[in-house]
PyMOL commands that place a pseudoatom at each C-alpha (Angstrom):
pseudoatom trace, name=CA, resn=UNK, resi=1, chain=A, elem=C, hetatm=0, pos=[102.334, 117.547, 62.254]
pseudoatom trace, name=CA, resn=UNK, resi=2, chain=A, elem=C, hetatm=0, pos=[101.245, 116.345, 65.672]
pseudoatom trace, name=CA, resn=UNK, resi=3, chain=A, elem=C, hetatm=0, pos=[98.755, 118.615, 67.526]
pseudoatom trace, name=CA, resn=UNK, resi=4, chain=A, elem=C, hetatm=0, pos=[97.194, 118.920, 71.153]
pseudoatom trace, name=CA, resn=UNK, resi=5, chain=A, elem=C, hetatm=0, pos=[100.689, 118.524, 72.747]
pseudoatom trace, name=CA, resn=UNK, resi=6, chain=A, elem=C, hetatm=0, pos=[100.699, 120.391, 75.848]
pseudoatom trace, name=CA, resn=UNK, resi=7, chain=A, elem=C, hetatm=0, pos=[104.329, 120.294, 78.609]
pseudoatom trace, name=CA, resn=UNK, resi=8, chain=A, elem=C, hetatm=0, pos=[103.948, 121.288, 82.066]
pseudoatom trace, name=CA, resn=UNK, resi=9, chain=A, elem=C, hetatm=0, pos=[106.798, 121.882, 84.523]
pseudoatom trace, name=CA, resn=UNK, resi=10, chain=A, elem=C, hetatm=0, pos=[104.427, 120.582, 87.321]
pseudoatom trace, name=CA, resn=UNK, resi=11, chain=A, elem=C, hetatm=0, pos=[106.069, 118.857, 90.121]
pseudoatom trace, name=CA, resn=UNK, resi=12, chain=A, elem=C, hetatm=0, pos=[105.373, 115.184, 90.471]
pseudoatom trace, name=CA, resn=UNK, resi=13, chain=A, elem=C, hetatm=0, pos=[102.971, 115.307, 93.421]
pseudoatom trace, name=CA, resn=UNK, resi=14, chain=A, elem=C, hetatm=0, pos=[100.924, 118.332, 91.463]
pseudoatom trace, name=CA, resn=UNK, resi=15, chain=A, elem=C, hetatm=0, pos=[100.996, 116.590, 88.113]
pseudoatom trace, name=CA, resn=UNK, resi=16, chain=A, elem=C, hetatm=0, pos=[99.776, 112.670, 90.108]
pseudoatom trace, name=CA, resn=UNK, resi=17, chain=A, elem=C, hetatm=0, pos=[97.186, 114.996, 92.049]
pseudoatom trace, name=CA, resn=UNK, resi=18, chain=A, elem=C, hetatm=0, pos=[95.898, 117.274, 89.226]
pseudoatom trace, name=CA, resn=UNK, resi=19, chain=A, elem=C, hetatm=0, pos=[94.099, 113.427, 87.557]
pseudoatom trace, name=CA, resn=UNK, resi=20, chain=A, elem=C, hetatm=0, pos=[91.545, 111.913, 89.318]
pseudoatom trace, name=CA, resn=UNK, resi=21, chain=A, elem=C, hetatm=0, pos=[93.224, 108.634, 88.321]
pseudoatom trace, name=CA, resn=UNK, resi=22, chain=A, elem=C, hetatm=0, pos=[95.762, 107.576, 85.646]
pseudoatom trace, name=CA, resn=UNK, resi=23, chain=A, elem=C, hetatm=0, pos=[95.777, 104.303, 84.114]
pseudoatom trace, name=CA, resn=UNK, resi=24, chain=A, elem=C, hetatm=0, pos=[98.327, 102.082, 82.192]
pseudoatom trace, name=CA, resn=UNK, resi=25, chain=A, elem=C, hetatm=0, pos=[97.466, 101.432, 78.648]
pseudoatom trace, name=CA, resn=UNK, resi=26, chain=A, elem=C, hetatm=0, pos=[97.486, 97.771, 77.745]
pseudoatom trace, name=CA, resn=UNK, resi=27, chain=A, elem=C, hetatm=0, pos=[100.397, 98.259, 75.205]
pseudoatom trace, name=CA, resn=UNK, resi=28, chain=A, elem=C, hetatm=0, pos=[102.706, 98.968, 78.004]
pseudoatom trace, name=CA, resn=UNK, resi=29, chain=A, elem=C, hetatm=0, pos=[105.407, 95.969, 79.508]
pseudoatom trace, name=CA, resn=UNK, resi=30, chain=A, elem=C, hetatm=0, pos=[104.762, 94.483, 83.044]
pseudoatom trace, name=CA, resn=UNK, resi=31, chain=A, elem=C, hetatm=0, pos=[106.464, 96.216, 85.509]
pseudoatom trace, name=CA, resn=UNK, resi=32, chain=A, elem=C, hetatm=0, pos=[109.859, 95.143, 85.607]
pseudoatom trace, name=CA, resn=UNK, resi=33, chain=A, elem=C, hetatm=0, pos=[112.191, 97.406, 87.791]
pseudoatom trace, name=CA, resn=UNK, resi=34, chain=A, elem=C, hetatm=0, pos=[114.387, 95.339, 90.311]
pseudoatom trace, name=CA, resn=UNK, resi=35, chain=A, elem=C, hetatm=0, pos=[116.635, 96.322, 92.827]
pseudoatom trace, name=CA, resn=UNK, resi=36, chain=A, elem=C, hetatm=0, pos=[119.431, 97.534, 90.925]
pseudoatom trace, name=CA, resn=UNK, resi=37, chain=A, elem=C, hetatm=0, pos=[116.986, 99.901, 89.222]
pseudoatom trace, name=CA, resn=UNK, resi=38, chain=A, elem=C, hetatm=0, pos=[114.618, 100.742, 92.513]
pseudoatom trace, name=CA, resn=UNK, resi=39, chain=A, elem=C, hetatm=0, pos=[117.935, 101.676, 94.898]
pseudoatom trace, name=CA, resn=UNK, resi=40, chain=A, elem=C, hetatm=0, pos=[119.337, 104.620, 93.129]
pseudoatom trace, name=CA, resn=UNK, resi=41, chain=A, elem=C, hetatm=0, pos=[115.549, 106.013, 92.847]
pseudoatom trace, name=CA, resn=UNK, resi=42, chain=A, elem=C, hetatm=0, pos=[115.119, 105.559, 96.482]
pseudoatom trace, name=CA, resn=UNK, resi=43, chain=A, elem=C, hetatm=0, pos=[118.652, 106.574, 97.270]
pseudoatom trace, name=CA, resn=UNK, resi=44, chain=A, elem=C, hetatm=0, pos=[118.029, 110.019, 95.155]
pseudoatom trace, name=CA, resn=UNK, resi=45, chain=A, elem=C, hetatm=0, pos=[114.530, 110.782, 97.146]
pseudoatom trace, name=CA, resn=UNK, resi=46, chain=A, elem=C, hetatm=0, pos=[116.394, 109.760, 100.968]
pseudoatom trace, name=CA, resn=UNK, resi=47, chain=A, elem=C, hetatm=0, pos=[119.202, 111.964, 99.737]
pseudoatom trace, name=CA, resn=UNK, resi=48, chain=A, elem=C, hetatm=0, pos=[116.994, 114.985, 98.439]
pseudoatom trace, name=CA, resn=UNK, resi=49, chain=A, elem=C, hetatm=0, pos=[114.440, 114.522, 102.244]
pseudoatom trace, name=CA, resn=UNK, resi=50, chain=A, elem=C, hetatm=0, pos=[117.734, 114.725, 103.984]
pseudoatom trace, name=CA, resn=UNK, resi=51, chain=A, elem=C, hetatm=0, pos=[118.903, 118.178, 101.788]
pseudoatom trace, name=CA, resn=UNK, resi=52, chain=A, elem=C, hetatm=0, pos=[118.874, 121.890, 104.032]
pseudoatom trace, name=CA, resn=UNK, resi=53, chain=A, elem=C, hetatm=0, pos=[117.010, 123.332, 100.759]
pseudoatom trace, name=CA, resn=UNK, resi=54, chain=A, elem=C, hetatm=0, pos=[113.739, 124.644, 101.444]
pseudoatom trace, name=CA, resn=UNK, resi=55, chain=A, elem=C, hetatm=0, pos=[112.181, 123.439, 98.141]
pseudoatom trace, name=CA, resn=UNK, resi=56, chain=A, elem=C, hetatm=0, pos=[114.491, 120.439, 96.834]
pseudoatom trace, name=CA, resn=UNK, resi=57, chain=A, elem=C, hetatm=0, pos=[114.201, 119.506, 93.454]
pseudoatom trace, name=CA, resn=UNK, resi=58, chain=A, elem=C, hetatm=0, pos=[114.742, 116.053, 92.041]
pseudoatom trace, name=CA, resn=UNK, resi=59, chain=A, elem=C, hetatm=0, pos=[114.773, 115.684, 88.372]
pseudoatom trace, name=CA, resn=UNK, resi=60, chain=A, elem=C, hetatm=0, pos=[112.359, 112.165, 87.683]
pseudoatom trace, name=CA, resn=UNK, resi=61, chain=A, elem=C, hetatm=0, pos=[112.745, 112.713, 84.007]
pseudoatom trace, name=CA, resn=UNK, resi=62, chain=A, elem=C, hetatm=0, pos=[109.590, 113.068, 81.946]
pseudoatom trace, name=CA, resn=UNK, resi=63, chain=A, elem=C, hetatm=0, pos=[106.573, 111.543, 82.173]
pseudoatom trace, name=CA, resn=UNK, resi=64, chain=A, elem=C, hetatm=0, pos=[103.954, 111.156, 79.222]
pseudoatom trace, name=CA, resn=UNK, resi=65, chain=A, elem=C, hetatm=0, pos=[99.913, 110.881, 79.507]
pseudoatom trace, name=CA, resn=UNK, resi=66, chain=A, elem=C, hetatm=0, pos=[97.694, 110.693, 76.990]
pseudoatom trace, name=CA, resn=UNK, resi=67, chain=A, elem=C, hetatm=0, pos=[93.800, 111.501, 77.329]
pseudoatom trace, name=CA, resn=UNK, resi=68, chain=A, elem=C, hetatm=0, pos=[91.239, 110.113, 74.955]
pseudoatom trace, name=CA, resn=UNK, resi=69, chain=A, elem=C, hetatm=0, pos=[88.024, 110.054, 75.123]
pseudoatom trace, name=CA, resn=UNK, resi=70, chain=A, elem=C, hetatm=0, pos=[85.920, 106.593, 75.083]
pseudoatom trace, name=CA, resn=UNK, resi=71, chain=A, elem=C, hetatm=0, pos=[82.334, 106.686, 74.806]
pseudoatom trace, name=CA, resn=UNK, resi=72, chain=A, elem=C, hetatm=0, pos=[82.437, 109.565, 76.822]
pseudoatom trace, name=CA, resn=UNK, resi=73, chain=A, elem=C, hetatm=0, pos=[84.438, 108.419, 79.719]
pseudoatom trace, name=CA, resn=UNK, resi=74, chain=A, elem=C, hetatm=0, pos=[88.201, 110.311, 79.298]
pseudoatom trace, name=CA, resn=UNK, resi=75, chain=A, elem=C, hetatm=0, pos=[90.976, 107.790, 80.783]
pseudoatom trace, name=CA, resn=UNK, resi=76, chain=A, elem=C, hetatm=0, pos=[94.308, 109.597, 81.649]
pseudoatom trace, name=CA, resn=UNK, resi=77, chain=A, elem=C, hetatm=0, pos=[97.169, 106.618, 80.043]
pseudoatom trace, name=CA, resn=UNK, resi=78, chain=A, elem=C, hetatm=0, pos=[100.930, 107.129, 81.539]
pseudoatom trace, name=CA, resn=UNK, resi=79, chain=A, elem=C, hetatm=0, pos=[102.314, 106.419, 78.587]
pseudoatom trace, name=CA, resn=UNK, resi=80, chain=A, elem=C, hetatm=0, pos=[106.060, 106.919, 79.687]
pseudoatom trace, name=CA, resn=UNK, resi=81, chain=A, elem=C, hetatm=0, pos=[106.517, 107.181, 83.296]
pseudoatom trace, name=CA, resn=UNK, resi=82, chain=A, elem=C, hetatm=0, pos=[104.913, 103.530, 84.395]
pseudoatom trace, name=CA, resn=UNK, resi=83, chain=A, elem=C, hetatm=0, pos=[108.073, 102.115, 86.106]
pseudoatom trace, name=CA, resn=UNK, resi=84, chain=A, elem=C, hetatm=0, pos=[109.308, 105.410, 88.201]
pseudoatom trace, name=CA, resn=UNK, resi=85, chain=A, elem=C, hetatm=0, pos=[104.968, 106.042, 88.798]
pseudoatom trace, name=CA, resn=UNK, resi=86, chain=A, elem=C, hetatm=0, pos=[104.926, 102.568, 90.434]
pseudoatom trace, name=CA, resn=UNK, resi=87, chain=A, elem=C, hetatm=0, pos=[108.010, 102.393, 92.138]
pseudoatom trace, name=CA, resn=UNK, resi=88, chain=A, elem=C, hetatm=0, pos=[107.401, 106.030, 93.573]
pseudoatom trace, name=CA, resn=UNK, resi=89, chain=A, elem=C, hetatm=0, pos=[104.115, 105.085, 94.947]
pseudoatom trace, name=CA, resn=UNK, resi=90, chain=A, elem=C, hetatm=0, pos=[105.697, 101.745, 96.607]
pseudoatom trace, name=CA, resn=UNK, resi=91, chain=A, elem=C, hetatm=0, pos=[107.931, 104.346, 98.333]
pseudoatom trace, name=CA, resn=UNK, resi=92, chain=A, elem=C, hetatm=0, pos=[105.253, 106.480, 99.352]
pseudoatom trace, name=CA, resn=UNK, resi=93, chain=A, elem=C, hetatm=0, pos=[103.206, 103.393, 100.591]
pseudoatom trace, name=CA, resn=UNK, resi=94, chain=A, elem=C, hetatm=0, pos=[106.067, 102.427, 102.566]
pseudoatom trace, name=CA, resn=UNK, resi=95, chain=A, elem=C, hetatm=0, pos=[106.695, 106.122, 104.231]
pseudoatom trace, name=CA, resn=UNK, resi=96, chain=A, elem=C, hetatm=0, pos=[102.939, 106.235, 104.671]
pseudoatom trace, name=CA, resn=UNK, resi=97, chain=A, elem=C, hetatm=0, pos=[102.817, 102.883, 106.345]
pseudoatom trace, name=CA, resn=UNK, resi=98, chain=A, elem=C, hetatm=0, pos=[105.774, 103.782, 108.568]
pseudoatom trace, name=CA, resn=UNK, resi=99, chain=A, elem=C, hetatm=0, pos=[104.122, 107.029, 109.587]
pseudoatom trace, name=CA, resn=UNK, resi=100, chain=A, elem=C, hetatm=0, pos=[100.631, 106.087, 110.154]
pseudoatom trace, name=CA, resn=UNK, resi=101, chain=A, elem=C, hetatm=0, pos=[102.572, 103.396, 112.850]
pseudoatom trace, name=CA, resn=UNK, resi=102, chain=A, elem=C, hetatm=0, pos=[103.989, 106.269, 114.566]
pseudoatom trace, name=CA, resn=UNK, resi=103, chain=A, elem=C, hetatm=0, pos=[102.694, 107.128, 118.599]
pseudoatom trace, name=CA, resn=UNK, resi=104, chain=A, elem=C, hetatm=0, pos=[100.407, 109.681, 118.306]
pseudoatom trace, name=CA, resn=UNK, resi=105, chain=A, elem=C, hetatm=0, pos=[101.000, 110.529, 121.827]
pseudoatom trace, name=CA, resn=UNK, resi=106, chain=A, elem=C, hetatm=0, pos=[104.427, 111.747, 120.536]
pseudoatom trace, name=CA, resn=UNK, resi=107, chain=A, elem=C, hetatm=0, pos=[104.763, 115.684, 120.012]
pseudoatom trace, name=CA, resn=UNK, resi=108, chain=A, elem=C, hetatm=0, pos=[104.980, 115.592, 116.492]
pseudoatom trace, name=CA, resn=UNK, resi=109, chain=A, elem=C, hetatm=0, pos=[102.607, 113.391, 115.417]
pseudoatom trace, name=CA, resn=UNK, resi=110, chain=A, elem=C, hetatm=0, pos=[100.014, 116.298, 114.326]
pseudoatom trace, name=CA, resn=UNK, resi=111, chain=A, elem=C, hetatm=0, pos=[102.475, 117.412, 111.880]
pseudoatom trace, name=CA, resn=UNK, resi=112, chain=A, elem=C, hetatm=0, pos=[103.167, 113.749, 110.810]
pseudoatom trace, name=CA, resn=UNK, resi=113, chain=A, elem=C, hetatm=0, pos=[99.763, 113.425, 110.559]
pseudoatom trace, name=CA, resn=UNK, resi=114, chain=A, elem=C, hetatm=0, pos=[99.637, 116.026, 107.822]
pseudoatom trace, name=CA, resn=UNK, resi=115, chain=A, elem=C, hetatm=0, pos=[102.631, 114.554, 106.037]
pseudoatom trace, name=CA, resn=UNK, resi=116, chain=A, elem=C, hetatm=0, pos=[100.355, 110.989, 106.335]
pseudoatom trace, name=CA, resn=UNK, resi=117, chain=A, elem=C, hetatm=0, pos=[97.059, 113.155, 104.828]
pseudoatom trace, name=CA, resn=UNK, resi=118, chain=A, elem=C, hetatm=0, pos=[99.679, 114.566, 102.043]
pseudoatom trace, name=CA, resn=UNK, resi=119, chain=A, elem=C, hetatm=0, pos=[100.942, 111.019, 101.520]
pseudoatom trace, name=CA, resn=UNK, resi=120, chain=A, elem=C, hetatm=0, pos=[97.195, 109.604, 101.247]
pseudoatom trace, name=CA, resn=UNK, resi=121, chain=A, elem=C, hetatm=0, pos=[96.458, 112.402, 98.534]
pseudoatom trace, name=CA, resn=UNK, resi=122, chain=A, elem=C, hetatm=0, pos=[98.929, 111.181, 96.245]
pseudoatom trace, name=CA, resn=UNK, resi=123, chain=A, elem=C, hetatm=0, pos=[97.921, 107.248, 96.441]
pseudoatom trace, name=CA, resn=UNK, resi=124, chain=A, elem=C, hetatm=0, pos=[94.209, 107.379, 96.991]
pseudoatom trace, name=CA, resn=UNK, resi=125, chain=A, elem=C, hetatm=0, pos=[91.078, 109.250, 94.997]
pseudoatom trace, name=CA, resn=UNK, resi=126, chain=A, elem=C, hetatm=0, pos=[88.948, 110.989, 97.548]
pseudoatom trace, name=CA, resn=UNK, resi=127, chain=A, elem=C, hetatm=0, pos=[90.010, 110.996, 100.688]
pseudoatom trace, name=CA, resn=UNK, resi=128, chain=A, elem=C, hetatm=0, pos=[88.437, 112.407, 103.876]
pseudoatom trace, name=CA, resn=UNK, resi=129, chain=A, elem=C, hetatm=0, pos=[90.055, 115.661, 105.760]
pseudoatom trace, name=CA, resn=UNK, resi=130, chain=A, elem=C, hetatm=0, pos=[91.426, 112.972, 108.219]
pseudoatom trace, name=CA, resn=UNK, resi=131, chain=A, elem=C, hetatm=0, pos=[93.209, 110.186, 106.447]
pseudoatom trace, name=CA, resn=UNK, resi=132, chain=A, elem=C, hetatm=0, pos=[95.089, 109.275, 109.537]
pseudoatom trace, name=CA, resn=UNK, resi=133, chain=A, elem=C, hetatm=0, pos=[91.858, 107.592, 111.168]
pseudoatom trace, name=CA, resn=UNK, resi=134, chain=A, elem=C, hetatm=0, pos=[90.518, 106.604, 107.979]
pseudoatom trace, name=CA, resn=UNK, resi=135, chain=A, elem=C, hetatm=0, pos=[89.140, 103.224, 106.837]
pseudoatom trace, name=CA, resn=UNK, resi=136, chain=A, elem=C, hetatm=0, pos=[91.113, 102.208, 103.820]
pseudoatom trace, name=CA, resn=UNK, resi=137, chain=A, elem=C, hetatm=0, pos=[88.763, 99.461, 102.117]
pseudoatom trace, name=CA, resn=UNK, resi=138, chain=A, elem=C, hetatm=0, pos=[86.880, 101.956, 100.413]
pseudoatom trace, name=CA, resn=UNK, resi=139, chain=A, elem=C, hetatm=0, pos=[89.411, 104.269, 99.398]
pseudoatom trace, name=CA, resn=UNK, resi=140, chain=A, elem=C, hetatm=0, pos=[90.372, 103.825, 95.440]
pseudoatom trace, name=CA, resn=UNK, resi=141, chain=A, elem=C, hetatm=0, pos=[93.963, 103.644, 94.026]
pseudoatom trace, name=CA, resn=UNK, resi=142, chain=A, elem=C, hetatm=0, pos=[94.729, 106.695, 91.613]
pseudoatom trace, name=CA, resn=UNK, resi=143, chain=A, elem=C, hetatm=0, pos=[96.680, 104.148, 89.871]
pseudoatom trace, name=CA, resn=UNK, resi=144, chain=A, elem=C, hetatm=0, pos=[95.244, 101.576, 87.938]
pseudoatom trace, name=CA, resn=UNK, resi=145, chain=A, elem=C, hetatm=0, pos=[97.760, 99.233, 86.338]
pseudoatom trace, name=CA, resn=UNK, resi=146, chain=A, elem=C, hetatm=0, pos=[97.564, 95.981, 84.144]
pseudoatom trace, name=CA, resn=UNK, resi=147, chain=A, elem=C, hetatm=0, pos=[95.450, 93.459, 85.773]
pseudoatom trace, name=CA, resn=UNK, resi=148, chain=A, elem=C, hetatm=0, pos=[98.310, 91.016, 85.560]
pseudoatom trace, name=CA, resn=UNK, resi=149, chain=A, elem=C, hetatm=0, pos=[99.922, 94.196, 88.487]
pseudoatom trace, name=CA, resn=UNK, resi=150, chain=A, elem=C, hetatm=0, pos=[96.986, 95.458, 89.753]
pseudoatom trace, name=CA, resn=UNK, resi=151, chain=A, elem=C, hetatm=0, pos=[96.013, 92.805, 92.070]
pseudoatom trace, name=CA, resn=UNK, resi=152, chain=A, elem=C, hetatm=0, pos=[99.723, 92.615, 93.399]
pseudoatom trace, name=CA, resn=UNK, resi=153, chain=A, elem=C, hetatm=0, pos=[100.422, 96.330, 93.908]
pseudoatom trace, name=CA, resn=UNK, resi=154, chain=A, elem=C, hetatm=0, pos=[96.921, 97.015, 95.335]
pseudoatom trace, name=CA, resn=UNK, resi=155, chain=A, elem=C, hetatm=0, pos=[97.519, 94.373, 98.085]
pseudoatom trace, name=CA, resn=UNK, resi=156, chain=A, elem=C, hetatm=0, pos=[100.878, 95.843, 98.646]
pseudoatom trace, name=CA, resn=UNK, resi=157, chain=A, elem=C, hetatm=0, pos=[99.205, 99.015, 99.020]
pseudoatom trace, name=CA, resn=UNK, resi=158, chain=A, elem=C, hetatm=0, pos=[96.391, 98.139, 101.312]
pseudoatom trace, name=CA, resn=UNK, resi=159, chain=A, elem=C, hetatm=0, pos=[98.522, 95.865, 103.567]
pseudoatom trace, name=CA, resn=UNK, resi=160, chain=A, elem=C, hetatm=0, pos=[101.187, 98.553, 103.789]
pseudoatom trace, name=CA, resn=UNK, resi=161, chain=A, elem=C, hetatm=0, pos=[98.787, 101.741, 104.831]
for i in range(1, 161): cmd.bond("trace and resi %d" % i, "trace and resi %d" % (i + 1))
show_as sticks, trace
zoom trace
């Protein structure tokens, strides 16, 4: 019998922002997801922004994390999840990146600019009240993958916000 198995109906953005940080356990594959896999993703999240609803919902499947506790530091592992976690964050680096570039002498940029603060809570640990002026270099990922993807995706991240 397996016990301490907890579910959670969380959204995605409350279940990334409820850990400090996840990380990918070694045991897991590189990530792999091309195009063919990464379009219909993307095409799903462009077609739910796009929706009249006032709260879309768009079913990412489930997503598996597993705490233990090592010398008494508790990791958070994504055990299932990896591929859509990374990709998802590539899209939100890419939305972030686009909206941080917008003219803040346009009239909405103060409410972009909370949609850019939203954005930065889901990629980075700690952020200030203000993550539109903010200095990225010391801002940590709250994803920390395989060192063989780290290095890759955090460049992608930092060059892109």
């Amino acid at each position: 019998m397996v016990t301490g198995l907890d579910t959670s109906d969380e959204t995605f953005f409350q279940l990334t922002l409820s850990e400090e940080e996840l990380e990918i356990p070694l045991y897991q594959r590189y990530y792999k997801w091309k195009p063919d896999l990464i379009r219909p993703l993307w095409s799903d999240l462009f077609e739910v922004a796009r929706t009249e609803v006032k709260h879309p919902i768009l079913f990412l499947g489930p997503m598996v994390l597993h705490d233990e506790e090592i010398g008494g530091d508790e990791p958070t592992y994504l055990v299932d999840g990896q591929q859509r976690l990374v990709t998802l964050s590539l899209f939100v680096t890419e939305t972030l990146h686009r909206l941080r570039e917008f003219d803040k002498t346009h009239p909405r940029s103060k409410k972009m600019g909370g949609v850019v603060n939203n954005l930065g809570m889901f990629l980075f640990q700690n952020i200030g009240e203000d993550f539109v002026e903010d200095d990225l270099d010391p801002l940590d990922l709250r994803f920390k993958l395989h060192r063989r993807d780290r290095s890759l995706f955090e460049e992608f991240v930092k060059h892109h916000t």
